[in-house]
C-alpha positions in Angstrom: 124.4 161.9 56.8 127.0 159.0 56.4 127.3 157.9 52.5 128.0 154.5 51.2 131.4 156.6 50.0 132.5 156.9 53.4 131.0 152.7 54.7 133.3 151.7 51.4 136.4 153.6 52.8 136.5 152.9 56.5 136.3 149.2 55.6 138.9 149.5 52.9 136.8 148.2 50.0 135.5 149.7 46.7 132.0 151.7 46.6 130.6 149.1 44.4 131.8 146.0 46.8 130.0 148.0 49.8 127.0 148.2 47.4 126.6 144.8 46.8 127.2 143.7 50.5 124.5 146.3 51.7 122.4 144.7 49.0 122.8 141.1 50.2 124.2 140.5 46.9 126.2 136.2 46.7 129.2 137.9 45.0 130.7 139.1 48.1 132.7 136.8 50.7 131.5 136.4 54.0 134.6 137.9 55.4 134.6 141.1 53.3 130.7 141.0 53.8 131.4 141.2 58.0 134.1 143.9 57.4 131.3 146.3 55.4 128.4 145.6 57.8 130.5 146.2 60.9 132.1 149.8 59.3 128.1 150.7 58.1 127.0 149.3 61.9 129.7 151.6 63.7 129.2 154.7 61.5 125.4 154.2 61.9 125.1 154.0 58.0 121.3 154.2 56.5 121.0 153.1 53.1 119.0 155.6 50.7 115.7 154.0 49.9 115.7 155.7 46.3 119.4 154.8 45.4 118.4 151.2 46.8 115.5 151.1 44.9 117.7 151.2 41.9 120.7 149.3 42.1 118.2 146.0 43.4 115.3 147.2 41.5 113.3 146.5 44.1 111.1 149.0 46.4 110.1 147.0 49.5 106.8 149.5 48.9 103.4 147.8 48.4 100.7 150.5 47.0 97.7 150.5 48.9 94.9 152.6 46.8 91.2 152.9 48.6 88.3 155.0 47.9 87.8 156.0 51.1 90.2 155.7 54.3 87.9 156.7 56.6 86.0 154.2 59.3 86.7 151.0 60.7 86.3 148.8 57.3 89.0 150.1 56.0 91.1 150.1 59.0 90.4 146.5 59.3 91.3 145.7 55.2 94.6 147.9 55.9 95.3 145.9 59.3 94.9 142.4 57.1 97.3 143.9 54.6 99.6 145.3 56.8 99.7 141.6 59.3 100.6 140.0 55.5 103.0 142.2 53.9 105.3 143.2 57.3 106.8 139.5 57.8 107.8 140.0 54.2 109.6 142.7 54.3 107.2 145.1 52.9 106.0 148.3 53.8 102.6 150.1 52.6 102.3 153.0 50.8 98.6 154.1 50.9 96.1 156.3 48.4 92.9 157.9 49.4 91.0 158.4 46.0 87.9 159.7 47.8 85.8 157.4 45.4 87.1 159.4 42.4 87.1 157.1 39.5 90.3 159.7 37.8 92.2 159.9 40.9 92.3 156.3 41.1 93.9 156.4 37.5 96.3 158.6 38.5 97.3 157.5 41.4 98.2 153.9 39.7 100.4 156.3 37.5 102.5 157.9 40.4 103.1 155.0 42.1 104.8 153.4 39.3 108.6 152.9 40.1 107.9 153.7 44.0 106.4 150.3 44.5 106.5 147.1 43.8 102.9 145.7 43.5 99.3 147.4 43.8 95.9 146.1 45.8 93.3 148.1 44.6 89.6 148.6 45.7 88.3 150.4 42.6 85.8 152.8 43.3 82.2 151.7 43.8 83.6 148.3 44.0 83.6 147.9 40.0 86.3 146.9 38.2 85.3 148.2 35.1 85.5 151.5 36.6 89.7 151.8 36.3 89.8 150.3 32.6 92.1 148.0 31.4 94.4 147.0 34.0 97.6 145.4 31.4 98.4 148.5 31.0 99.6 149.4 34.3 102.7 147.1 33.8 102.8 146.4 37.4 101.9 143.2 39.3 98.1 144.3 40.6 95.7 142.1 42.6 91.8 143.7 43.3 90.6 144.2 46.7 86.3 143.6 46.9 86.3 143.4 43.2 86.2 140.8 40.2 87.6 142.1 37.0 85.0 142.5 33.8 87.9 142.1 31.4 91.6 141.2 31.3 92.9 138.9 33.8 93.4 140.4 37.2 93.4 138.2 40.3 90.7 139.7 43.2 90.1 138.6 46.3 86.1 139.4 46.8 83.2 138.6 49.5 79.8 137.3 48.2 77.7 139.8 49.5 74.5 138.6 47.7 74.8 135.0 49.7 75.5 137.4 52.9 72.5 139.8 52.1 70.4 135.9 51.8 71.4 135.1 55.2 70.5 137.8 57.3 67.1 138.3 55.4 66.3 134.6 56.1 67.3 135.3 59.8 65.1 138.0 60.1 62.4 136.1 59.0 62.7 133.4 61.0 63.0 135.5 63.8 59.6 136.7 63.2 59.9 139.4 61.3 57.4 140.4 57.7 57.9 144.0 56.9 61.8 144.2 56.8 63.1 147.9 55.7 66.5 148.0 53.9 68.7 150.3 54.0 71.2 150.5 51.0 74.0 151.9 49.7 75.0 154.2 47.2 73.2 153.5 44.3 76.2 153.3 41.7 78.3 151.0 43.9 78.6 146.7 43.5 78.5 145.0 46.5 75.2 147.7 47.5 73.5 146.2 44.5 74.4 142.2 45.3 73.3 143.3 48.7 69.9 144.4 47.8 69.2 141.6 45.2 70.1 139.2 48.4 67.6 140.8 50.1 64.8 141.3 47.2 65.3 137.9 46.7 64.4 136.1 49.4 61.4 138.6 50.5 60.1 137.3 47.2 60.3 133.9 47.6 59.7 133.8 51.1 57.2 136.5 51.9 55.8 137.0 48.3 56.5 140.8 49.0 58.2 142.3 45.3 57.6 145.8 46.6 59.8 145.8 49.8 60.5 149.4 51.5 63.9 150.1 50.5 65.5 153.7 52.0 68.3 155.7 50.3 71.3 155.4 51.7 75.5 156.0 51.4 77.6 153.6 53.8 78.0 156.2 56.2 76.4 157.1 59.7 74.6 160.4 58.5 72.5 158.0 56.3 71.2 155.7 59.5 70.6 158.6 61.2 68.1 160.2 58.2 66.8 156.6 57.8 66.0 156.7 61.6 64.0 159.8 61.4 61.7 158.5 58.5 60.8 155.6 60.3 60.4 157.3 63.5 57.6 159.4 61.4 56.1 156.9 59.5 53.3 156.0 57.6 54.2 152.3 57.0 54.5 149.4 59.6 57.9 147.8 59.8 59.5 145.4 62.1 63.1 144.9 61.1 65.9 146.8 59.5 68.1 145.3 57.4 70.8 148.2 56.6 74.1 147.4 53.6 76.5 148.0 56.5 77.5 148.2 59.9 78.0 152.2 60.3 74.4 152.7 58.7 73.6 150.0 61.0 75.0 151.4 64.4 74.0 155.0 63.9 70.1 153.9 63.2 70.3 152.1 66.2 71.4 154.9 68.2 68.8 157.0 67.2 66.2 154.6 67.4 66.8 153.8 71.1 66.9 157.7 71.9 63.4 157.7 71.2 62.6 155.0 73.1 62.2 152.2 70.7 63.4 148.9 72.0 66.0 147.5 69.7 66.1 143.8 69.4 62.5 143.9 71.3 60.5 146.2 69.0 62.2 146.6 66.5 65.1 143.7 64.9 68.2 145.4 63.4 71.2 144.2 61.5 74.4 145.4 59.4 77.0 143.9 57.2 80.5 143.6 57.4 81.0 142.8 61.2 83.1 145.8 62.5 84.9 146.0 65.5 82.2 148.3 66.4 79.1 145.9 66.3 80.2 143.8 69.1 80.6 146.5 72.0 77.6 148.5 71.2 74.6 148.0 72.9 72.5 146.2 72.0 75.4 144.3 70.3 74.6 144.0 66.5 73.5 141.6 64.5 75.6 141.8 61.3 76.9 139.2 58.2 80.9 138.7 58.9 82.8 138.9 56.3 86.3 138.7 57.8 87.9 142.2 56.2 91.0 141.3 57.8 91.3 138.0 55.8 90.2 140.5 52.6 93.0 142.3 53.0 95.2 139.7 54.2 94.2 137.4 50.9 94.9 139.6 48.7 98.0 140.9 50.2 99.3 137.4 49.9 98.3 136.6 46.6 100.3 139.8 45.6 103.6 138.5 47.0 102.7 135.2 45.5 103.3 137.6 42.1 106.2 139.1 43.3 107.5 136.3 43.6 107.1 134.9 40.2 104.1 133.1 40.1 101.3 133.6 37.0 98.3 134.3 38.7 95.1 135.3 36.9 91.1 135.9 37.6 90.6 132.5 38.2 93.2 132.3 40.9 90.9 134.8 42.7 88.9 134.2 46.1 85.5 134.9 46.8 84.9 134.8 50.6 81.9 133.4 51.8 80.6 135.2 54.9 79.2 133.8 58.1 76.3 135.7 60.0 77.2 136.9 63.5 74.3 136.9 65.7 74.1 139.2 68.6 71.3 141.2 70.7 70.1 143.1 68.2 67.9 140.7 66.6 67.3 138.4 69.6 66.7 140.4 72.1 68.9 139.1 74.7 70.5 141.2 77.1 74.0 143.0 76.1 
């Protein structure tokens, strides 16, 4: 592997002039900077991210930390990120905490010195969750959460105005004994989601004991949510499930036992994945633009790289749009 040692000597300068041109440090003259970059070009010269971290104290790395990596949410925040963070320069380094609270706090530990910034979704979506952020002594913005303390900015969705939305729609497309499917029960945008939903049933419907099943944000729980209704003791007409995957899942196993969805039965998700607009029927769902989450918040974060004081109340709260599809109007695919 070719060293700065050897760049420096083949164009006749000192180790520490060939540092500085590599670096795109001023100091050097054009004409000594043309000399170095053409010896590095021809010796195909690639600098050492570590030693480069150090001389320009800079990393180029952006710290990615997720509870979960898995499905197409999170592939669509990373994707927003990424579309951000590459025209600057930046790559990603990413952390899978598995919604471990701890491994969250550790990994905000190792990546100190190996990046340059954090986005962080902490687990269950609450802030509170990771402590007190100052500490970290690293630039941080929080990704689907607001902070309970300190002065963090976030970049968030409104998931209780969402939740409003599609309840209301489902109601005035007919609809009076909506199930809900929710999430886990400890997380934050699961909870605004429900109270959305509780909300307007009360107001609208005067019902204050809705049917509410259990679930997790993932498919295995529209699948057991399926199998309950399918065996019944209660009437319903529409499902109302915290997200998409729930969302899809239930509808596959619903129209395997013949139940007509959009027809019999109205369905719709949350979050508007990729997903939701090729299945069939396609799915009603609340968008709320993940891309642009990740995206957001990804540039607020070089916004703080780049000097600028930014605190909670620079944060964004995205307000989502509902998507309607087949699912709830019983159009054709």
């Amino acid at each position: 592997m070719v060293t700065i040692r050897e760049v420096a000597k083949a164009a006749g300068v000192s180790v520490a002039t060939a540092s500085r041109a590599l670096n795109g440090l001023s100091i050097v003259t054009a004409e000594t900077r043309a000399k170095i970059e053409a010896a590095a070009a021809e010796l195909n010269y690639v600098p050492h991210s570590g030693a480069r971290s150090l001389t320009r104290r800079k990393t180029d790395a952006i710290g990615v930390i997720l509870p979960d990596l898995f499905g197409e949410f999170f592939s669509e925040m990373i994707r927003g990120i990424d579309m951000a963070v590459h025209g600057a320069g930046k790559h990603l380094l990413l952390g899978n905490m598995h919604g471990s609270t701890e491994e969250t706090v550790l990994a905000i530990k190792s990546m100190r010195g190996r990046v340059d910034g954090l986005l962080v979704m902490p687990p269950n979506s609450r802030a509170e969750s990771l402590g007190d952020a100052a500490t970290w002594q690293i630039p941080t913005v929080l990704l689907n959460a607001q902070p309970q303390n300190g002065d963090i900015p976030f970049v968030s969705v409104d998931n209780y105005s969402g939740a409003r939305m599609v309840t209301e729609h489902l109601i005035d497309r007919g609809a009076r004994k909506i199930v809900h499917i929710s999430g886990p029960a400890s997380n934050r945008d699961a909870s605004e989601r429900m109270q959305g939903y509780r909300d307007v049933l009360r107001e609208r419907l005067s019902d204050t004991h809705p049917i509410i099943l259990p679930g997790n944000f993932r498919e295995d729980a529209g699948r057991n949510a399926a199998q309950l209704l399918l065996n019944r003791d209660f009437e319903f007409d529409a499902v109302f499930a915290a997200n998409d995957m729930m969302a899809v899942d239930l509808m596959a196993e619903l129209t395997r036992a013949g139940v007509r969805v959009g027809h019999d039965v109205l369905v719709a998700g949350f979050d508007d994945i990729p997903l939701a607009r090729y299945i069939s029927p396609q799915l009603t769902t609340v968008h709320s633009d993940i891309t642009r989450l990740g995206s957001s918040a990804a540039m607020m974060l070089l916004r703080l790289l780049n000097g600028e004081a930014l605190g909670a109340d620079a944060g964004i709260t995205i307000s989502p749009t509902l998507a309607v599809r087949a699912s709830t109007t019983g159009a054709s695919a």
